[in-house]
VEXTORDREN-624732 format. One record per residue (C-alpha): residue in three letters; x, y, z. Coordinates in steps of 0.25 Angstrom, whole numbers, plus 5000, padded with zeros to 4 digits. Layout:
REM VEXTORDREN-624732
alaXYZ ...
//
This chain:
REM VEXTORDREN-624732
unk513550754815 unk512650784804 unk511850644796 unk511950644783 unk510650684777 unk510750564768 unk511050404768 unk510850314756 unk511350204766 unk510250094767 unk510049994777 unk510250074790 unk511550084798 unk511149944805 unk510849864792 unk511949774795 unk512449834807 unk513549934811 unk514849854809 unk516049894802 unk516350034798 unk514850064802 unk515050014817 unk516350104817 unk515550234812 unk514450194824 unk515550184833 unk516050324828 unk514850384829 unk514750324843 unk515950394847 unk515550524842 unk514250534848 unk514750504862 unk515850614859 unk514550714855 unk513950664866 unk515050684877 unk515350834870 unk513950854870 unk513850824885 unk515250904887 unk514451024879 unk513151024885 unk513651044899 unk514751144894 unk513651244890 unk512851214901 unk513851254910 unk514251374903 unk512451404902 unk512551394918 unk513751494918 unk513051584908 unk511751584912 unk512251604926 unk513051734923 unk511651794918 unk510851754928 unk511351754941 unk510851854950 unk511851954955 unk512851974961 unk513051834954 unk513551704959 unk514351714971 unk515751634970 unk515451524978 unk514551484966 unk515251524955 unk516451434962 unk515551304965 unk514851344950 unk516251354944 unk516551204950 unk515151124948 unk514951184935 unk516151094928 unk515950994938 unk514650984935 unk514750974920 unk515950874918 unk514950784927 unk513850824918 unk514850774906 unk515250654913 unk513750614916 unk512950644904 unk514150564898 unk513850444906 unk512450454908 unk512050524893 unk512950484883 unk513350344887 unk511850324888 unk511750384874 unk512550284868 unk512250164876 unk510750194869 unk511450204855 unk512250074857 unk511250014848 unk512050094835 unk513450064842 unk512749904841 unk512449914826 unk511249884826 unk509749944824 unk509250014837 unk507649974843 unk506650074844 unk506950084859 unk508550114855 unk508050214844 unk507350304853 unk508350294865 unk509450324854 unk508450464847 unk508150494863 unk509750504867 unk509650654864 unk508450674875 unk509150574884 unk510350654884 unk509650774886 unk509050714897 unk510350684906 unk510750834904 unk509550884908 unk509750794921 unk511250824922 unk510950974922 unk509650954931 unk510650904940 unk511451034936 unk510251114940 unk510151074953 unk511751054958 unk512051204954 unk510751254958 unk511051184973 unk512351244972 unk511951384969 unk510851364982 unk512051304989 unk513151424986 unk512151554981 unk510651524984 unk510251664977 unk510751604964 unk510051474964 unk508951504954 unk509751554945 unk510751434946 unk509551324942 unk509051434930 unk510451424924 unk510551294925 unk509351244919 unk509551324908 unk510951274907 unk510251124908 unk509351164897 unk510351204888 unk510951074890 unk509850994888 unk509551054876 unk510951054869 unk511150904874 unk509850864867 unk510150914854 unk511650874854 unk511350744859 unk510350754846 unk511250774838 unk512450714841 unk511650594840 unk511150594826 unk511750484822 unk511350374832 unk509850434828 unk510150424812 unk510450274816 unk509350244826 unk508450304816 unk509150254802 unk507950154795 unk506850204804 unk505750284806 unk505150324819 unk503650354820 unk503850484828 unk505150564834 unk505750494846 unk506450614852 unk505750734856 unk505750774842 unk505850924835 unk504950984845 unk505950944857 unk507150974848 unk506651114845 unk506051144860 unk507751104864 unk508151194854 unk507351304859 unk507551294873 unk509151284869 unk509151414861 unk507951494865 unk507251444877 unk508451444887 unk508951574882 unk507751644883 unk507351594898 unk508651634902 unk508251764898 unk507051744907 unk507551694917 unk508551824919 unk507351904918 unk506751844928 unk507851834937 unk508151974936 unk506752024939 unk506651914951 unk508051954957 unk507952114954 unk509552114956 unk510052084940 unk510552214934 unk510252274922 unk511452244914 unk511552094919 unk510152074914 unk510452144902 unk511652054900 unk510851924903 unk509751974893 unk510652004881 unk511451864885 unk510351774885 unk509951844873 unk511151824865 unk511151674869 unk509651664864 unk509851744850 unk511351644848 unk511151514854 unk509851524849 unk510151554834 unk511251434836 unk509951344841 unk509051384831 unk510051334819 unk510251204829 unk508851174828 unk508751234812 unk509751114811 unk509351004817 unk507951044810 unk508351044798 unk509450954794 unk508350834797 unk507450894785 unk508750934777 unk509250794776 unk507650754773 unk507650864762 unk508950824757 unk508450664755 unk506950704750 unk507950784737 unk508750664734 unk507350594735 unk506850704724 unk508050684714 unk507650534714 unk508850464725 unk507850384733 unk509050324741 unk509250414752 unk508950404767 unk509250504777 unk509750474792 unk508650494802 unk509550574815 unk508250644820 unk507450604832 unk506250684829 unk505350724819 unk506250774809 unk506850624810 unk505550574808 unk505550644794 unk506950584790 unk506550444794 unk505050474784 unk506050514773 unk506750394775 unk505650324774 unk505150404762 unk506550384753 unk506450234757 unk504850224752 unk505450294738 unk506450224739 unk505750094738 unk504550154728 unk505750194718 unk506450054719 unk504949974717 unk504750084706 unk506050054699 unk505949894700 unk504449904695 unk505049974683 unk506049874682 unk504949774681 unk503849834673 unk504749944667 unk504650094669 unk503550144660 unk502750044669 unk503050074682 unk502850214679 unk501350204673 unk501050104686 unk501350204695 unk500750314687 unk499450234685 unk498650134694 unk498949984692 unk497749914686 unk497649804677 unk497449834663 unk498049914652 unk497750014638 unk497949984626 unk499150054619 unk499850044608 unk501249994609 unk502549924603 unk502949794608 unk504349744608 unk504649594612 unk505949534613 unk506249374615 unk507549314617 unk507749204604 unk508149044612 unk507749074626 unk507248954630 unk508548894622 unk509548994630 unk508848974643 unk509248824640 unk510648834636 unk511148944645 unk511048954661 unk510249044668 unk511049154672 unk511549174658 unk510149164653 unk509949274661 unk511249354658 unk510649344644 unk509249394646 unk509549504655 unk510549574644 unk509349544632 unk508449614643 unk509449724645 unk509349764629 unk507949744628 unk507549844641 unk508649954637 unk508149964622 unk506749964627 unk506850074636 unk507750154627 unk506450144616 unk505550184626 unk504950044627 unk504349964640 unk504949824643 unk503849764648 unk504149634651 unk505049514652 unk504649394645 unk505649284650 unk506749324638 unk505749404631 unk505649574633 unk504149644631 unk504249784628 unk503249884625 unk503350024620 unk502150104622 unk501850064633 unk501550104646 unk502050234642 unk501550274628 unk502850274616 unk502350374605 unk503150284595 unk503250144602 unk503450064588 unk504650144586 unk505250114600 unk504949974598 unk505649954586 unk506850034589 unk507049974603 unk506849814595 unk508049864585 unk508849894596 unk508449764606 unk508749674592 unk510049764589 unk510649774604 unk510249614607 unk511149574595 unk512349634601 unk512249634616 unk511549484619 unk511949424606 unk511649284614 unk510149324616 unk509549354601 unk507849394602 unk506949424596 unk506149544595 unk504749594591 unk504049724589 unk502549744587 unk501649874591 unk500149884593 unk499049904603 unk499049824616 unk498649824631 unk499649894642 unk499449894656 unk499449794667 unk498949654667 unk498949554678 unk498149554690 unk498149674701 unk499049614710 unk499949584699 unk500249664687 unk501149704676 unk501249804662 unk500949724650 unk500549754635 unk499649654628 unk499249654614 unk499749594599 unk500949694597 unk501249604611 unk501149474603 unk501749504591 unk502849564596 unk502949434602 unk502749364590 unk503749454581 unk504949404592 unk504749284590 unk504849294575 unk505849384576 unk506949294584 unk506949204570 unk507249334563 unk508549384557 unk508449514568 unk507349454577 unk506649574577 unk505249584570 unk504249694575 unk502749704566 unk502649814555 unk501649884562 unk502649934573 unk503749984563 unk502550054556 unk502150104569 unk503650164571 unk504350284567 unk504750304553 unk506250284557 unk505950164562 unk505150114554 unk506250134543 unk507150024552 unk506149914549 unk505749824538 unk504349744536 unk504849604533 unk503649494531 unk502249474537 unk502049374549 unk500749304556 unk501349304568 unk500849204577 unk499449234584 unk499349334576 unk498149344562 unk498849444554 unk500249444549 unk501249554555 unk502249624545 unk503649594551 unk504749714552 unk506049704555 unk507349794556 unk507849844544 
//
């Protein structure tokens, strides 16, 4: 019951509750934890049993057990694990799930229910441990009852039976209960491991696959200098056994714990690449009570931080324009600006206030989002800046904030296209459009709490002034001579000087161009 190492889904599983085919994959999930549970339980005291019998074949003194205590072994043995099984059910995993009832509820669990739920693991180590103290004890009375020589031997086998039980019951119970710790811990992030954390995981990885192997191997050296009566071969045999198990069940340990390692920081390495190629939207399940679920939950944490930053990044560029956003993030924001030189493209809807009059609002609207439309995709495809909306007029600039080797050109090109595409796509919305190039100031005028990218100057102004001649011209569109002199020669080529013009607020006439 691997997570998946990824999950676009935002909110969290309890955003509006586990109802519906939700509430039936809890219920599910319910089901088959109890049913890992149970064979977990089932398991456990399965291969304790079989440890016990092992472990007793190796280390009982000679000439062995007699017969009355392999007959009341034979009998206590099952008795004794069916009502282990029927206990630790009871007592562990009905307990289990009554703490996890909060997720069968649908609803977010507390902090107290967070930790009970990540501590179900420990707890059900807990009622092994006390199950097969109880072990301990009841075989080691019987062998004092039945075959007093053997008794030590009895309690040393069955400790290291209960400790190989413990051990497996922690990490299955961790395990098999992945999925209640991704819930507990979806859309948080706790401030330090709640469980005993990868030193504990690692220490009852060792002791499963190296420490209780190996102090067996003591204790039979022990034993057999104590007792003087173990033969050669039988200490031989107990040696290269124990040795076996160590070198096997230890290798099958080792890969247990590579994994469970390991697959944590895969699904983190997994993410941070989709991060790299630009997917921001991703979100692993947190399922680790321990450190390495503290570093899910700070990816989490990070992707959403990202997440947010690219959002704000793309709407700030969606306001001030792209160009924009990227030179304020690349410099510090401060008030003022350089003087560049730069071509100026103004656009102005003709009867606005006449349309705004005549025609409701939502279809005022209607119409100035598809004049918009044109005038920001020619722009862009010329290289240009929209820099501001002026009610039902555009202000673009090309030049600036990014230096245009040959703005004039842009300029005029992307005006022939806004005059040509207007006329046959928003027939209903005629303008008129001026272009003017010169010196101005670009950079950032208001106050320091509230700013924005401007340029100010006379090719401002008069390619103010050249729109609203130009919307009582014959192809309202007029741009200054000096900007097609300031074009490419192909260009140039495509305009023609008509007459010279005062415009208003200005002292010196202006030569008027037009398209050819």
């Amino acid at each position: 019951m691997h997570p998946p190492s990824s999950s676009p889904t935002r909110p969290g599983p309890f955003g509006s509750g586990l109802l519906g085919p939700l509430g039936q994959h809890v219920t599910t999930l319910r089901r088959r934890v109890q049913r890992l549970l149970t064979a977990a339980l089932i398991a456990t005291n399965v291969i304790g049993a079989l440890v016990v019998v092992g472990l007793a074949a190796l280390l009982m003194p000679a000439p062995g057990m007699s017969g009355d205590l392999v007959r009341v072994t034979a009998i206590a043995v099952p008795v004794y694990v069916v009502a282990a099984v029927v206990v630790g059910t009871l007592w562990g995993t009905r307990g289990a799930l009554r703490t996890l009832r909060w997720a069968a509820d649908g609803r977010r669990p507390t902090d107290a229910e967070r930790t009970a739920s990540l501590r179900v693991p420990l707890r059900l180590t807990v009622v092994q441990a006390v199950l097969w103290g109880v072990a301990t004890l009841l075989f080691g009375g019987l062998a004092a009852l039945v075959q007093p020589a053997v008794v030590l031997t009895e309690f040393l086998v069955v400790a290291f039976a209960a400790v190989v039980v413990c051990a497996i019951a922690y990490l299955f119970g961790e395990f098999a209960l992945r999925p209640y710790a991704a819930l507990a811990l979806a859309d948080t992030s706790p401030p330090r491991p709640v469980t005993g954390g990868v030193n504990l995981r690692m220490l009852l990885f060792w002791c499963l696959g190296t420490g209780v192997p190996v102090a067996g191997l003591v204790v039979t050296a022990v034993l057999a200098w104590v007792r003087g009566d173990v033969s050669t071969t039988k200490l031989a045999v107990s040696v290269i056994t124990l040795g076996l198990v160590v070198l096997c069940f230890g290798l099958l340990v080792t890969v247990f714990t590579a994994r469970a390692v390991v697959n944590p920081i895969s699904s983190v390495q997994d993410a941070l690449g989709r991060v790299r190629a630009g997917d921001f939207d991703v979100e692993i399940p947190v399922y680790d009570g321990t450190e390495l679920g503290l570093l899910q939950a700070g990816f989490n944490g990070m992707a959403a931080g990202l997440r947010e930053r690219e959002q704000l990044r793309d709407l700030f560029g969606r306001h001030v324009g792209h160009e924009v956003a990227v030179e304020a993030m690349r410099t510090s924001a401060e008030l003022g600006g350089t003087v560049r030189t730069v071509s100026v493209l103004f656009v102005d809807l003709v009867g606005s206030t006449a349309l705004a009059a005549s025609r409701p609002p939502e279809e005022v609207v209607g119409l100035l989002n598809r004049f918009f439309a044109v005038v920001v995709d020619e722009v862009d495809r010329h290289h240009g800046l929209v820099n501001k909306f002026v009610g039902d007029a555009v202000l673009a600039v090309f030049g600036a904030p990014a230096p245009l080797a040959d703005h004039a050109t842009c300029a005029l090109a992307a005006a022939r296209a806004i005059s040509r595409r207007l006329a046959a796509e928003v027939p209903d919305g005629p303008a008129g459009i001026g272009v003017a190039t010169g010196d101005a100031v670009a950079g950032n005028v208001g106050d320091p709490r509230r700013f924005e990218y401007t340029v100010i100057g006379d090719p401002v102004n008069e390619a103010a002034r050249l729109t609203e001649l130009a919307k009582h011209k014959p192809g309202r569109l007029l741009a200054s001579w000096t900007v097609v002199s300031a074009a490419a020669a192909e260009e140039t080529a495509r305009w023609v000087a008509t007459e010279d013009v005062t415009l208003r607020g200005r002292s010196r006439p202006t030569t008027l161009a037009s398209p050819r």
